[in-house]
C-alpha positions in Angstrom: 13.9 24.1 -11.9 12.3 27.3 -13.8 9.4 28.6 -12.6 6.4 26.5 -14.5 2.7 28.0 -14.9 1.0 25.4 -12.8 -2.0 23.1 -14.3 -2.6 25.2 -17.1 -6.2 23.7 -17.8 -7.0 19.8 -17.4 -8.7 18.3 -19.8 -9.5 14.0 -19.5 -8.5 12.1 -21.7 -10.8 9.9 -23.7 -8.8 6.3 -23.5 -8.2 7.3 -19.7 -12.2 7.9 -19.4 -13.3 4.7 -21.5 -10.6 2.6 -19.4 -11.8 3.8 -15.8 -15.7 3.6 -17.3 -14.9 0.1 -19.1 -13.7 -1.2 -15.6 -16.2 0.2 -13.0 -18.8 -2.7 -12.8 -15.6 -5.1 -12.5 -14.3 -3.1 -9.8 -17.9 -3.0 -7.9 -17.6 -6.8 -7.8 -14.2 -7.4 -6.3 -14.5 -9.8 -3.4 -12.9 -8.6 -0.2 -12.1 -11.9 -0.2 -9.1 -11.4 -1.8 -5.9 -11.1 0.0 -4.6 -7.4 0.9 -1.0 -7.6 -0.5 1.0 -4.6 0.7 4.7 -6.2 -0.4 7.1 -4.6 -3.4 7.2 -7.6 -6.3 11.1 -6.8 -6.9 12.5 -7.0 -10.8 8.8 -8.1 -11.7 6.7 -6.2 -14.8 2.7 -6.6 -14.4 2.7 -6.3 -18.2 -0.1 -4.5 -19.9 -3.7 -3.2 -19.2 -2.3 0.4 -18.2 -4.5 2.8 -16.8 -2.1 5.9 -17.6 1.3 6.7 -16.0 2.3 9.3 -13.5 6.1 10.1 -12.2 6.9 9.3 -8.8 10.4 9.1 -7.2 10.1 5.2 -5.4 7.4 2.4 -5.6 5.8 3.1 -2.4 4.6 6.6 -3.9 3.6 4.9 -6.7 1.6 2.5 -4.3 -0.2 5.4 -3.1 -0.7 7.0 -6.2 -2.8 3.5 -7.1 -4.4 3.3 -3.6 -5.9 6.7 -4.1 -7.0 6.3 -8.2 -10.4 5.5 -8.2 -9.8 2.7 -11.1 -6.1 1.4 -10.1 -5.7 -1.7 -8.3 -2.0 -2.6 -9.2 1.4 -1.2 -10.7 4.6 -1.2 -12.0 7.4 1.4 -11.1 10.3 2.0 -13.2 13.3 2.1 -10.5 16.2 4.4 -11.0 18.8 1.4 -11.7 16.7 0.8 -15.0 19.1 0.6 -18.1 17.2 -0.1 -21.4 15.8 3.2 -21.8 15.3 6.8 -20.1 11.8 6.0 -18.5 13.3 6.5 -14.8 10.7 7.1 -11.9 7.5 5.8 -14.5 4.8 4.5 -12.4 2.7 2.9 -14.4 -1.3 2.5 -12.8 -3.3 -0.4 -14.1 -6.2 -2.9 -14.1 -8.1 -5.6 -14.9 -11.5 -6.8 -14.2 -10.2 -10.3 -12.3 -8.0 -7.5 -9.9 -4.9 -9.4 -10.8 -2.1 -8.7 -13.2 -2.6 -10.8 -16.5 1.2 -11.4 -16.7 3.9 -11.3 -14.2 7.3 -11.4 -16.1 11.0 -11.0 -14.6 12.2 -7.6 -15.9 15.2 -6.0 -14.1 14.9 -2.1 -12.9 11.1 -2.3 -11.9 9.1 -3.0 -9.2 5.6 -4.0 -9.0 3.1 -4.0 -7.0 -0.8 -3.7 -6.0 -3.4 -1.5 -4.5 -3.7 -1.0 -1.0 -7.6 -0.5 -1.4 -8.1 -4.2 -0.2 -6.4 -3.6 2.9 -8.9 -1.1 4.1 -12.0 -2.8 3.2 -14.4 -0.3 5.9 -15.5 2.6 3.5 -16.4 4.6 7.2 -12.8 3.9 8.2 -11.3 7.8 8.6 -8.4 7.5 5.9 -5.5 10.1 6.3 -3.1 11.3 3.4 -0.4 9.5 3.8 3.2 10.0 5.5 6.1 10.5 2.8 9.5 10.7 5.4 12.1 10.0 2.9 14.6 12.5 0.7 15.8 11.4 -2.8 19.6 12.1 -3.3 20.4 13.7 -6.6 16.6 13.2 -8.3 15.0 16.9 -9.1 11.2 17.4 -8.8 11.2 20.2 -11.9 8.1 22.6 -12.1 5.6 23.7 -10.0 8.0 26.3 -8.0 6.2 29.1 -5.9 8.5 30.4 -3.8 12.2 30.6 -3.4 14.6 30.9 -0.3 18.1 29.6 0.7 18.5 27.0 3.5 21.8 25.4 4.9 20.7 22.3 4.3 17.8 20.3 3.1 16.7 19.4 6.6 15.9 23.5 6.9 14.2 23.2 3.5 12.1 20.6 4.2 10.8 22.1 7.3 10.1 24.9 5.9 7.6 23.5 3.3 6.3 21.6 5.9 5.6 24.8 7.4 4.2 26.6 4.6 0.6 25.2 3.9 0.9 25.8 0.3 4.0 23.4 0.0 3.7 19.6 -1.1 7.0 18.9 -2.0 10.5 20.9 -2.6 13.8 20.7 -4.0 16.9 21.4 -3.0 20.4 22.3 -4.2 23.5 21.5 -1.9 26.8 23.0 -1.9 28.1 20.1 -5.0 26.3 21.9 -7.4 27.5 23.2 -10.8 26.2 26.4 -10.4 27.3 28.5 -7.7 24.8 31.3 -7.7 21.9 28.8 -7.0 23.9 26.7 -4.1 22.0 26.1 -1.2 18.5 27.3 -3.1 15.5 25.5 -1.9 12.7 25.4 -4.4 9.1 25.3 -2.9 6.5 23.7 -5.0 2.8 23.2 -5.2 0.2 20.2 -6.2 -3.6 20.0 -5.4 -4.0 19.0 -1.5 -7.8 19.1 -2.6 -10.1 17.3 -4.9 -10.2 18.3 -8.4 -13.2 17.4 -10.5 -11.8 16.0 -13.8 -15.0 17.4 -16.2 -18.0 19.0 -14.9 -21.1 19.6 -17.2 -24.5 20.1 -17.8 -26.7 17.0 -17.9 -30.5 16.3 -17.7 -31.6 13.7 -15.3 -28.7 13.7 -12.8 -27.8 15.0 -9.7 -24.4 15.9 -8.2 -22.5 16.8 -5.0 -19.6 16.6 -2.6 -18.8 14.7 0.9 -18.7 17.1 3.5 -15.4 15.5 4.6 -13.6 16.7 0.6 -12.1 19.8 1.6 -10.0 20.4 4.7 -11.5 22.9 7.2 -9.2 26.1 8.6 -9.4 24.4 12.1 -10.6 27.3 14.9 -9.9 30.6 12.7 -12.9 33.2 12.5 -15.5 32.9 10.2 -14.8 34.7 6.8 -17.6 37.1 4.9 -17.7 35.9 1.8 -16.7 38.6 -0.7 -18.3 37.4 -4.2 -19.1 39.9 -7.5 -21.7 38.9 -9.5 -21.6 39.5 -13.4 -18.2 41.1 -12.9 -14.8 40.0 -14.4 -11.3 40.7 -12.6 -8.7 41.1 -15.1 -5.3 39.0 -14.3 -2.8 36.6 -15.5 -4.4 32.6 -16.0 -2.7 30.6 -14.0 -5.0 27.9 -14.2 -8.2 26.5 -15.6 -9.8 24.3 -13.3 -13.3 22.5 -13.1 -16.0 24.0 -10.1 -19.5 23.3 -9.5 -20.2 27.1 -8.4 -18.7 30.2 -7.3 -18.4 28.7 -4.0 -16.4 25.9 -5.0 -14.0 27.8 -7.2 -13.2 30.6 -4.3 -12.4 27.5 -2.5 -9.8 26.6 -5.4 -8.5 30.2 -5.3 -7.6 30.0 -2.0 -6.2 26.2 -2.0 -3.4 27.2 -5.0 -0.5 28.6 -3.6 -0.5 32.1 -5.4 -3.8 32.9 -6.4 -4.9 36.0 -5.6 -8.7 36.5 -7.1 -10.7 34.2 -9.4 -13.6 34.6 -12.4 -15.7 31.7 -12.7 -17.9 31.3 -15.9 -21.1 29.9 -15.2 -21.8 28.3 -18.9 -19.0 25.8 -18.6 -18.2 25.8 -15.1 -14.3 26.9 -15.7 -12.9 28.2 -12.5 -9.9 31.0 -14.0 -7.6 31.5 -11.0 -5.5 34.5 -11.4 -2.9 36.8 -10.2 -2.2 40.5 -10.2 -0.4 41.4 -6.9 -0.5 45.1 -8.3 -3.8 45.8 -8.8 -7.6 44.2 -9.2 -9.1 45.6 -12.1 -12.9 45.2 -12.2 -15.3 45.2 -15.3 -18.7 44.3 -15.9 -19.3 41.1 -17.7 -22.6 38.7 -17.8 -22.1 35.0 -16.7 -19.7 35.3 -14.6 -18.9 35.5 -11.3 -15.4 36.6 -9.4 -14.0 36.7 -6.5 -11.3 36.9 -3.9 -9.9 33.7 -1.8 -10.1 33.3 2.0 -6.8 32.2 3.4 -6.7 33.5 7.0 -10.3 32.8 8.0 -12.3 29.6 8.3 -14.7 29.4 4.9 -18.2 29.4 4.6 -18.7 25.3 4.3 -22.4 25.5 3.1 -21.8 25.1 -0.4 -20.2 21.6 0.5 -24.1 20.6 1.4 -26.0 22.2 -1.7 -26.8 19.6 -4.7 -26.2 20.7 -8.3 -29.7 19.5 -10.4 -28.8 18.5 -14.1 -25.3 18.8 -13.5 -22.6 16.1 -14.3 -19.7 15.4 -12.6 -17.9 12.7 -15.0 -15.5 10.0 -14.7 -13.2 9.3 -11.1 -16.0 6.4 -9.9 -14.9 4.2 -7.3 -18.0 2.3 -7.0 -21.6 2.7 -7.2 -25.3 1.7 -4.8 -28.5 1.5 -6.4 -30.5 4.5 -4.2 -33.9 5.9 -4.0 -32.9 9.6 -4.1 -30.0 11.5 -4.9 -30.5 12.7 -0.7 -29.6 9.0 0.0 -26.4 8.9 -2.3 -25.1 12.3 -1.1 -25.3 10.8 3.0 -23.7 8.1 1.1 -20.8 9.8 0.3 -20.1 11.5 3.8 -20.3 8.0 5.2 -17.7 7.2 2.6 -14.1 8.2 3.9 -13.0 7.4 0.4 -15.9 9.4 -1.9 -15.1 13.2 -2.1 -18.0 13.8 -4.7 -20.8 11.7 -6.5 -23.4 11.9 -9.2 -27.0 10.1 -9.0 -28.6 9.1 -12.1 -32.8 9.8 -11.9 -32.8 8.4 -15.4 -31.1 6.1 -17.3 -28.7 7.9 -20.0 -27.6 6.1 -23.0 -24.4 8.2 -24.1 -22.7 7.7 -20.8 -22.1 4.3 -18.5 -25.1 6.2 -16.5 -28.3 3.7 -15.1 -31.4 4.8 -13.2 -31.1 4.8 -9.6 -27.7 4.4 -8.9 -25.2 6.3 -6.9 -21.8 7.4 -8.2 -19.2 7.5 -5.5 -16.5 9.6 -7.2 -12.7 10.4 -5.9 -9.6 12.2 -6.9 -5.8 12.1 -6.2 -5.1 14.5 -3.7 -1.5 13.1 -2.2 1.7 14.8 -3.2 2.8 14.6 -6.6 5.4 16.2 -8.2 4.7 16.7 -12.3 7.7 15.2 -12.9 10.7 13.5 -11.4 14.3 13.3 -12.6 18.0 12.5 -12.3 20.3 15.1 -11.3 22.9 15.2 -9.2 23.6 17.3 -6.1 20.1 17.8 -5.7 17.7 16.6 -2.9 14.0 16.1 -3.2 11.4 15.4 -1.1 7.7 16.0 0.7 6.3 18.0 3.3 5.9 16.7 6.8 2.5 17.7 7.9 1.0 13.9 7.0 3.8 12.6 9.5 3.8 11.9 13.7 7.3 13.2 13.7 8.3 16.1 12.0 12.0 15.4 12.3 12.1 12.0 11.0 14.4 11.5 8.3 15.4 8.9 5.9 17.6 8.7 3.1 17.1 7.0 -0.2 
């Protein structure tokens, strides 16, 4: 549970990319026909035709996980009682172009399952993040720690990432543990609660934008003046690389990760460098680039959410796509679309990318909980914030 650097650059992988490319058309033509199937297929392996795999600590995360990948429309989750091997808490995301599992085969220790994408066939339906009440007994969600504190139990803990905006999920270390010095520590940790564009670059004959509905607002705080310096570099410790469409977008970032405290973003290939220096901001002059300071306690300048990026590309993450007229059309698309966070429309057809003339990307991300990795250990307890649920005292136990 030592501190990790967080998302230290993201870079997409090219069988992931070909996979959710190779599927898109398929996935346009599902028939909301089919049936929405929301049940856990117990001790049953949807073999093959995997997307990628993520951890998560039950299958109903895992579900999630699916619901919210813009190419996943089933699973398989390796359970905790697995025995042939150490791949605990795997949850594997898949497809196919039918939207049904090519094999079902009894295996022991997994659980499988599908998509709930089916059983919310309105795209203007508001969707929510979804509610995760219950604590994991002895499994450890390593990495991604922020902040430390000690609690007398992991009901305080738990609150007190629910609390704290910046906390997604937390683990905590009870009064069984082998060392005494970190008994009763609860270990605050971070995730993106905010779209993250996967690859963003230059393109000739496209177009590209977000919803207006992508990024949270700061509810009724005041207004913040944007403090931006153009051509100037602030000196700092990385702690992430990320993807951003403008300086805008990347203060934006800054201010969504939990211990950023300025950011340089480098206009040539649109890498968003969020940093921290809680000493001192040194300044220096540098060409193509732009840095910056986040906005926390104020409500942000929204505006950039409405400008459209000309020959700009943002790649992969399509959930569907509509043949438009102009790229105007496909953005008012997108805010219609409680699923779409961001899009790209093609003006041209484009031969070295799954790209046709007319048409109207509708593009998501993952934004729900999830912890980088998820283990056994024992007298540990893990869990997720609260802010997602009704009742912030509602407990379960796994």
């Amino acid at each position: 549970m030592m501190f990790s650097r967080i998302l230290t650059g993201l870079r997409t992988k090219k069988m992931e990319t070909h996979l959710i490319l190779g599927v898109l058309l398929s996935i346009c033509s599902l028939s909301f026909s089919q049936e929405c199937d929301q049940l856990p297929h117990e001790n049953i392996d949807f073999a093959g035709t995997d997307i990628k795999f993520v951890f998560s600590p039950d299958a109903n995360h895992c579900q999630q996980l699916c619901t919210q990948h813009p190419a996943c429309l089933f699973f398989t989750f390796v359970r905790e009682d697995w025995t042939k091997d150490n791949r605990h808490f795997y949850c594997y995301l898949k497809t196919t172009p039918s939207g049904q599992p090519n094999v079902r085969t009894p295996l022991l220790g997994v659980t499988s399952g599908f998509s709930l994408k089916l059983c919310n066939p309105s795209p203007r339906r508001p969707t929510q993040q979804p509610c995760l009440p219950k604590v994991y007994q002895n499994v450890d969600f390593p990495g991604s720690d922020y902040r430390t504190l000690f609690t007398a139990d992991y009901e305080e803990c738990q609150r007190a990432c629910t609390q704290d905006p910046a906390c997604q999920f937390f683990t905590f270390v009870n009064v069984g543990y082998t060392s005494e010095k970190i008994r009763y520590k609860c270990f605050l940790k971070f995730s993106w609660a905010v779209p993250i564009l996967p690859v963003v670059q230059r393109k000739t004959n496209v177009v590209s934008g977000f919803s207006r509905d992508s990024h949270p607002t700061q509810g009724s705080k005041p207004a913040c003046r944007r403090k931006l310096f153009p051509s100037t570099e602030i000196q700092g410790n990385v702690l992430a690389t990320v993807q951003a469409a403008s300086p805008e977008h990347c203060q934006v970032l800054c201010s969504a990760h939990s211990i950023c405290t300025f950011f340089t973003f480098v206009r040539n290939n649109f890498n968003c460098q969020l940093k921290e220096n809680k000493i001192e901001m040194v300044l220096r002059a540098k060409e193509g680039v732009t840095s910056g300071l986040p906005a926390r306690f104020c409500q942000a300048d929204e505006s950039w959410l409405q400008v459209t990026h000309e020959n700009v590309d943002f790649q992969t993450s399509d959930i569907r796509y509509e043949l438009m007229d102009d790229a105007s059309t496909c953005q008012l698309t997108c805010n219609e679309d409680a699923n779409c966070q961001f899009f790209t429309y093609a003006k041209a057809t484009l031969s070295d990318v799954m790209y046709t003339r007319r048409r109207c990307y509708l593009k998501r991300a993952i934004t729900m909980p999830a912890p980088p990795k998820v283990t056994k250990l024992a007298n540990v307890v893990s869990g997720f914030q609260q802010r997602n649920c009704l009742n912030f005292d509602s407990h379960s136990v796994a």
